[in-house]
Each structure stands twice: as structure tokens, then as C-alpha cells.
TORDREN-746137 format. One record per residue (C-alpha): x, y, z; residue in three letters. Coordinates in steps of 0.1 Angstrom, whole numbers, padded with zeros to 4 digits, always signed. Example, Ala and Ser with C-alpha at 12.3 -4.5 7.8 and 13.67 -1.06 7.14 Angstrom:
REM TORDREN-746137
+0123-0045+0078ALA
+0137-0011+0071SER
REM end
This chain:
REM TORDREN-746137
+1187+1239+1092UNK
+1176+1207+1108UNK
+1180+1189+1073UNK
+1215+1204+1064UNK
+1247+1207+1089UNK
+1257+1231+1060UNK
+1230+1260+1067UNK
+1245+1279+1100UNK
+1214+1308+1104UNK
+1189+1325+1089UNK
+1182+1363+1089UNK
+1148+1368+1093UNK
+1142+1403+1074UNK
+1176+1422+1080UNK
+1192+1425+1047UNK
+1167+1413+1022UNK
+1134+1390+1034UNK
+1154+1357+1044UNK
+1190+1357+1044UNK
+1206+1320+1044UNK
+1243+1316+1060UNK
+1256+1286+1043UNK
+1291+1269+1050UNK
+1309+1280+1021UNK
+1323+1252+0996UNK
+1354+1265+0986UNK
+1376+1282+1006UNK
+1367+1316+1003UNK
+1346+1317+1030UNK
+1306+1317+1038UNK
+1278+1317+1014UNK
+1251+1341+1022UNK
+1215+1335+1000UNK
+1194+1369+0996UNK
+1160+1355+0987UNK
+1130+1379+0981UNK
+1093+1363+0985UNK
+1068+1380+0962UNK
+1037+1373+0981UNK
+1015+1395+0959UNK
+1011+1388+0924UNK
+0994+1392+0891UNK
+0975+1367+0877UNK
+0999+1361+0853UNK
+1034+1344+0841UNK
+1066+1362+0856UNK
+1082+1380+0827UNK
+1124+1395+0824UNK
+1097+1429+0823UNK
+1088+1424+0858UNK
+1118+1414+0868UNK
+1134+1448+0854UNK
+1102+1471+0860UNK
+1116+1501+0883UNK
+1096+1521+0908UNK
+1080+1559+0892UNK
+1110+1552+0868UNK
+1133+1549+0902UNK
+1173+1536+0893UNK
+1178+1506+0918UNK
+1141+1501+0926UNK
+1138+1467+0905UNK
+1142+1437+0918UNK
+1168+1425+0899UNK
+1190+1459+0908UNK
+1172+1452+0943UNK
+1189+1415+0944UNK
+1225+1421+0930UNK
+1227+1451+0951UNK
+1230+1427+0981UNK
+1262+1418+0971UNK
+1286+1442+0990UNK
+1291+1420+1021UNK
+1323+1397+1030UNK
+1305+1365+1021UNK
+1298+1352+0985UNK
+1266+1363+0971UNK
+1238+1341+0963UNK
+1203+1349+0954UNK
+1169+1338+0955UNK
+1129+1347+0942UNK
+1102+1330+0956UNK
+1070+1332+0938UNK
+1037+1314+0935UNK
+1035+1324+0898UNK
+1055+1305+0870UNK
+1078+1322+0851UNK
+1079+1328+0811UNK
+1100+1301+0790UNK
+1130+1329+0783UNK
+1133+1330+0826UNK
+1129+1292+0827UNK
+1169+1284+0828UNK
+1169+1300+0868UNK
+1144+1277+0880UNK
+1167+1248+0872UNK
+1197+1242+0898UNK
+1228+1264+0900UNK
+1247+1231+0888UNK
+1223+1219+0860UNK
+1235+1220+0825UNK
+1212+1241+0810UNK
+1223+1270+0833UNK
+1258+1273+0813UNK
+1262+1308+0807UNK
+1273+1295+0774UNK
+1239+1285+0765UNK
+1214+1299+0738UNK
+1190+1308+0765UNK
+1213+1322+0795UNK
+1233+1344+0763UNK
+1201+1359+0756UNK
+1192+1364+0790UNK
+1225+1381+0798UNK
+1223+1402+0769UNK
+1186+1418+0779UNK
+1193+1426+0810UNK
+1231+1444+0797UNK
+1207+1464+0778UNK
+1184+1479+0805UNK
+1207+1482+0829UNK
+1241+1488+0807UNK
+1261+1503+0836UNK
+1249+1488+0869UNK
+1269+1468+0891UNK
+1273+1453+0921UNK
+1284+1472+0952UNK
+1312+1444+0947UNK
+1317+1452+0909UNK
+1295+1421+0899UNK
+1277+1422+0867UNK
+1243+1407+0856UNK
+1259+1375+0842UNK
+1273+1372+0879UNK
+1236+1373+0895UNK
+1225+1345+0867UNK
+1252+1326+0874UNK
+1239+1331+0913UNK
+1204+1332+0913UNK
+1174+1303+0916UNK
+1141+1309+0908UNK
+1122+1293+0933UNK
+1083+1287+0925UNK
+1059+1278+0951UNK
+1028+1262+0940UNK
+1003+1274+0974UNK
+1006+1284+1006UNK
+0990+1245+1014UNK
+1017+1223+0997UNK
+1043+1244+1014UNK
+1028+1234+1050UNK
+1018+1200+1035UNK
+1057+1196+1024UNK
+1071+1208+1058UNK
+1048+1184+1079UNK
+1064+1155+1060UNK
+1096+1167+1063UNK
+1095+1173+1103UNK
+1079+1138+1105UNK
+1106+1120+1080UNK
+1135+1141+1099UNK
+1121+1129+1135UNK
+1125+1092+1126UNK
+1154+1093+1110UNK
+1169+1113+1140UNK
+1153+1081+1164UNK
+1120+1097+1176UNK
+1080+1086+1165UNK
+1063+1115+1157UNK
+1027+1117+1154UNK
+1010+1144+1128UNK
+0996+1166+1149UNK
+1026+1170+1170UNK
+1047+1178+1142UNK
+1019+1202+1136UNK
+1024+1220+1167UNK
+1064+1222+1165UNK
+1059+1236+1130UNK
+1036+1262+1148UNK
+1066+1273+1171UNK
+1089+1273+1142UNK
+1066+1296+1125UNK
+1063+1316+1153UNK
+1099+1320+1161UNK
+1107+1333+1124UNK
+1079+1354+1130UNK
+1089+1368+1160UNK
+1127+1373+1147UNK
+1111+1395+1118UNK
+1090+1413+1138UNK
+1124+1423+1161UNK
+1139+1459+1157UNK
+1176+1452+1141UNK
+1183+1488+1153UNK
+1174+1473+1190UNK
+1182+1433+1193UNK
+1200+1422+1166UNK
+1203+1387+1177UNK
+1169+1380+1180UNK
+1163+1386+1138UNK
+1185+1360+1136UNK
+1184+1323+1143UNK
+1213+1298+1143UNK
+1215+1262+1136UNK
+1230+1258+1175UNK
+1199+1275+1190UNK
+1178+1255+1167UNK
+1190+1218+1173UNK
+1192+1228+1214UNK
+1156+1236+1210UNK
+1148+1207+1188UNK
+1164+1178+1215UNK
+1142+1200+1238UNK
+1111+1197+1226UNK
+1117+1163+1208UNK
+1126+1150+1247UNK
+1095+1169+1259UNK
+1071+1149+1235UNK
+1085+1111+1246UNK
+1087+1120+1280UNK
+1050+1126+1277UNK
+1042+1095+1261UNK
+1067+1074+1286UNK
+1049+1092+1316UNK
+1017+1078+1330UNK
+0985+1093+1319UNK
+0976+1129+1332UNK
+1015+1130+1343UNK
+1027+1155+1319UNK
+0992+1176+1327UNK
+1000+1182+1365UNK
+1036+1192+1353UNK
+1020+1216+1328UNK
+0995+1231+1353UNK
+1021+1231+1383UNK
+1040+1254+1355UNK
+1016+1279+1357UNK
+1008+1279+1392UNK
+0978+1263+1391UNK
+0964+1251+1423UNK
+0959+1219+1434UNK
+0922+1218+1433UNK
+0923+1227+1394UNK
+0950+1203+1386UNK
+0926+1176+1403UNK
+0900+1187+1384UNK
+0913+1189+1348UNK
+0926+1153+1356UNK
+0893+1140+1365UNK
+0880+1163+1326UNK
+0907+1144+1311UNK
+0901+1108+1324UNK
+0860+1115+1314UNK
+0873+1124+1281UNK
+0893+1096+1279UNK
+0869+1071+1284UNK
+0841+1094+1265UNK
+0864+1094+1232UNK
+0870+1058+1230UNK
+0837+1041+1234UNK
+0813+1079+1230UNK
+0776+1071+1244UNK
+0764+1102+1236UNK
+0782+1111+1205UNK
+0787+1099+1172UNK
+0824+1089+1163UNK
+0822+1116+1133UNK
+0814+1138+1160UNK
+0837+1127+1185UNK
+0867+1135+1157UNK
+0850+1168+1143UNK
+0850+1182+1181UNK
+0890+1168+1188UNK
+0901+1188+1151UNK
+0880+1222+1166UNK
+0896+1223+1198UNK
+0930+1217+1190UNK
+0925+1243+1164UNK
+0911+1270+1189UNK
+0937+1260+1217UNK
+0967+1264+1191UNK
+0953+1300+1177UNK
+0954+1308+1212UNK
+0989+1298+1222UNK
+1001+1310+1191UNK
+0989+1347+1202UNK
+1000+1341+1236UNK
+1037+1331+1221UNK
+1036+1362+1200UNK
+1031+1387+1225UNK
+0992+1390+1217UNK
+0976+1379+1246UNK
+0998+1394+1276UNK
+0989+1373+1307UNK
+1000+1346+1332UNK
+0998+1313+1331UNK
+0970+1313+1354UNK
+0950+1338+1330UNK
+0954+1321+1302UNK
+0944+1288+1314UNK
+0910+1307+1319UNK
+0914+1324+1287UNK
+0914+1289+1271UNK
+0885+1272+1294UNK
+0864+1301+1281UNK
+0876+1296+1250UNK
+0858+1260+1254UNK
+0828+1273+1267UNK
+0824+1298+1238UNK
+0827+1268+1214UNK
+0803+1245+1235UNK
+0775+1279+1234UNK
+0780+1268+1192UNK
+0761+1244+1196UNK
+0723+1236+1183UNK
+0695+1237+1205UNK
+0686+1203+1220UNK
+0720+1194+1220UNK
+0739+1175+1246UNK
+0758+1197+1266UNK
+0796+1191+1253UNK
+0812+1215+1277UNK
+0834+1186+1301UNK
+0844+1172+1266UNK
+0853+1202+1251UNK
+0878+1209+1282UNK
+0887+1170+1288UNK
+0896+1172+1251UNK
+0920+1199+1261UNK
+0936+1187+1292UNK
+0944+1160+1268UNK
+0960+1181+1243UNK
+0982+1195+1272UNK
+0993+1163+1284UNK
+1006+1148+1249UNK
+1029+1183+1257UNK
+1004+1200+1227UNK
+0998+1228+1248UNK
+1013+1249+1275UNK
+0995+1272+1298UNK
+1032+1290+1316UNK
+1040+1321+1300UNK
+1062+1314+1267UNK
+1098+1315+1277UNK
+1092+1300+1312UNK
REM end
């Protein structure tokens, strides 16, 4: 939605397991994708079997009944399978786009495609009287290759979309908004539709107005002097003032410790930075999703003990790595990485 003006929300498991609300292109009205995500597979190529297999023998249990079935509501139907598995050559025309040649339902391949699928499922429809031929006219196959080059992609495409919208992103802050962007789809699904609606569903509006929010949050940060944005993040959560003087003091030690380390290799110095930005960001990403039910206050501890824990790691003899561990961290909060307020305040 941040890429294209055209894509107005997303359902996040209401009608199918994404729904995408698209501006239509004609005048007919608004485009609304029903895409399915196969996350568990066999260890094979997808086959126009699979894709017709029905449940103990169930009518309307397959998933290509299962997709054209979604088409019974105002908007035009579009569809969409996501799967980390290939497909067979005879399913190969749906991974190409809806406007590629190839996909002519005039063609060799899309004929014979059309004509299996008439076969199994002679008399099904559409709740909208659309026939199979409709749904491969309509439908993308949409092949993932891991779980890795999805994030990898994404990470790329935050960065690229934060300079071309003016603002100089590092990595691992684009690795953190993509953590709240996971989190809020995950917390939409997770939403009762029967309860709160709204809150399965996120619109571009909500998205961009959180986007200037955070992007604003990230340079003022940078603009502000050192330990600035820490004292705002701890005043947040009530901290008082003798803590907030203390995390400063962590951070400056850490400060000066990471750039010329007396007592650490560099290796080390970087190994330490990855583990405690990992452990902070599991922990804020339970404390967003309702997980960890605290105050700020509490989980500020939570995450110094956190730190301790890791510094307990270590191998006897070693230096004690505790004030880095938590200088490190009252870093990562300053650069706006971390929060300790409740989420939402």
C-alpha cells in the first residue's frame, strides 16, 4: 500500500487469508483480490490434482471451488495462490501476469486448462454465476521461493520507498518498521470480525498517517543531540529521573566502548550489537502483541534483565559485559529502535 496509491486496504483473514481492495480500472467499481497462502506443502510440484482435490470427497472443499466461491460480493473478483512450491508445466500459464499473452484464453495451454477443470467440476459456479474460465482469466499464481527472500525483498523495498519518499533509512531501522508492520497484520488477523471489524482491516489512510509518523520519529532522533530521544523514551514510561540519568551515563560508556573497545574485540563488539537488538525486538514484539501485559516501567525491567540473562551467557573468565549489554540498549532506544511506554501510548 505504500508502493501503490491504487491498493485502498487489506483484509487480514475475513473473507479468504488476505483480501486486497484495489481501485478498480474501469468503471465498474473496486477490485477485491482473494489470495490463499499454502503454508504447508508437499515436497513436490503443484499439480491441476491438488488444485481440485476435495476434502473426504466434500463438494466446495477444493481450493479452486474454495477461490471462485469468493466471488458473490459487489466488487470484481480477483484471485490469488501463494505457494512456496512450483507449479507443473500445464498450471504454468497462471504464474505469468493477468495481461501477458500467453494467458489468452484462446491459447493451447489455457483451452486445455479450461477444459479439465469443466470436467471435474461440470456444474459449479460462482455465487455470481462465473465459470472456471472466469477464475483463469482472474487468478495469479504467485510462487514464493522462502520465507528469507520474502523478508530480504521487503527490507529493500522499505529502504528504496524511504528515499524516494526524501528520508535516509538505515537497515536495521527498516528492520524494525517491518517488525511493526508484521505485527499490525498480525494483530488484525488475530481480531474477532464477529467483535471489531475494523481492526482486521487496515487502510492505506491509516497506513501512510503511521508511516509520516514513524518516518518523522526516526529523523528527529538523528537531528536530536545524543541521549535526547532516550530521556523522551524513558520520560514515556514514567521512568524517574535517577534511571533516565543512569541509562544516559550506560549509553555514553557504550558509546565510547563501541568505537575504540579496549576490552573487546571489534568481531565481538558487532556479535554483541546483532544479540541485543535481536533480544530487545523479540521482546517488544510480544509486548506489542499483547504477550507481555505490563507498564512501561515493568518492561523496562523486563528488558534490563533480559540483558543480564544474556551477559550470565557468557564463558567463565570473561569480562563482565553487563554495562555494555544495557548501554547497547539505551542506544537502540535512542535511534527510536525501541520503546519502553505501553504500545498504543
Amino acid at each position: 500500500m505504500l508502493e501503490l496509491p491504487s491498493l485502498l486496504k487489506i483484509h487480514c483473514e475475513t473473507h479468504d487469508d488476505i483480501v486486497l481492495v484495489r481501485q478498480g480500472d474501469t468503471p465498474a467499481g473496486c477490485i477485491a483480490e482473494f489470495v490463499q497462502v499454502k503454508a504447508s506443502e508437499q515436497d513436490k510440484l503443484w499439480s491441476v490434482a491438488d488444485l481440485c482435490q476435495r476434502k473426504k470427497s466434500k463438494a466446495g472443499t477444493s481450493i479452486f471451488e474454495g477461490s471462485l466461491g469468493r466471488d458473490k460480493h459487489n466488487e470484481i473478483a480477483r484471485f490469488r495462490l501463494v505457494t512456496l512450491r512450483p507449479v507443473v508445466t500445464a498450471l504454468e500459464p497462471l504464474t505469468l501476469p493477468l495481461t501477458a499473452a500467453a494467458r489468452d484464453v484462446t491459447s493451447e495451454e489455457m483451452v486445455a486448462l479450461n477444459s479439465e477443470l469443466t470436467s471435474r467440476f461440470p456444474d459449479f459456479t460462482s455465487p455470481k454465476g462465473n465459470v472456471s474460465l472466469y477464475w483463469l482469466r482472474n487468478c495469479l499464481w504467485d510462487q514464493r521461493h522462502s520465507e528469507k527472500s520474502v523478508q530480504d525483498d521487503n527490507l529493500v523495498r522499505l529502504v528504496r520507498h524511504a528515499l524516494k519518499t526524501g528520508a535516509n533509512i538505515l537497515f536495521e531501522q527498516a528492520e524494525i518498521l517491518l517488525q511493526d508492520l508484521r505485527l499490525w497484520a498480525k494483530t488484525a488477523g488475530d481480531a474477532k470480525w464477529d467483535k471489531d471489524p475494523a481492526k482486521k482491516i487496515i487502510t492505506r489512510d491509516q497506513l501512510l498517517s503511521w508511516w509520516e509518523s514513524r518516518i518523522q520519529d526516526l529523523i528527529d532522533g538523528l537531528s536530536m543531540a545524543a541521549g535526547g530521544k532516550l530521556a523522551d523514551k524513558m520520560d514515556d514510561a514514567q521512568l524517574p529521573d535517577e534511571l533516565v540519568g543512569l541509562a544516559l551515563d550506560l549509553r555514553r560508556s557504550y558509546a565510547a566502548e563501541s568505537r575504540a573497545p579496549r576490552y573487546l574485540d571489534p568481531g565481538d563488539v558487532e556479535r554483541l550489537q546483532r544479540r541485543v537488538q535481536s533480544e530487545v525486538m523479540s521482546l517488544r514484539a510480544r509486548y506489542v502483541a499483547g504477550q507481555i501485559d505490563v507498564e512501561g516501567s515493568a518492561f523496562h525491567a523486563l528488558c534490563l534483565d533480559r540483558m543480564d540473562e544474556v551477559n550470565s551467557e557468557r564463558s567463565a573468565g570473561e569480562e563482565d559485559r553487563s554495562a555494555f549489554l544495557k548501554g547497547c540498549m539505551y542506544d537502540i532506544a535512542d535511534r527510536c529502535l525501541l520503546r519502553f511506554a505501553r504500545p498504543g501510548q
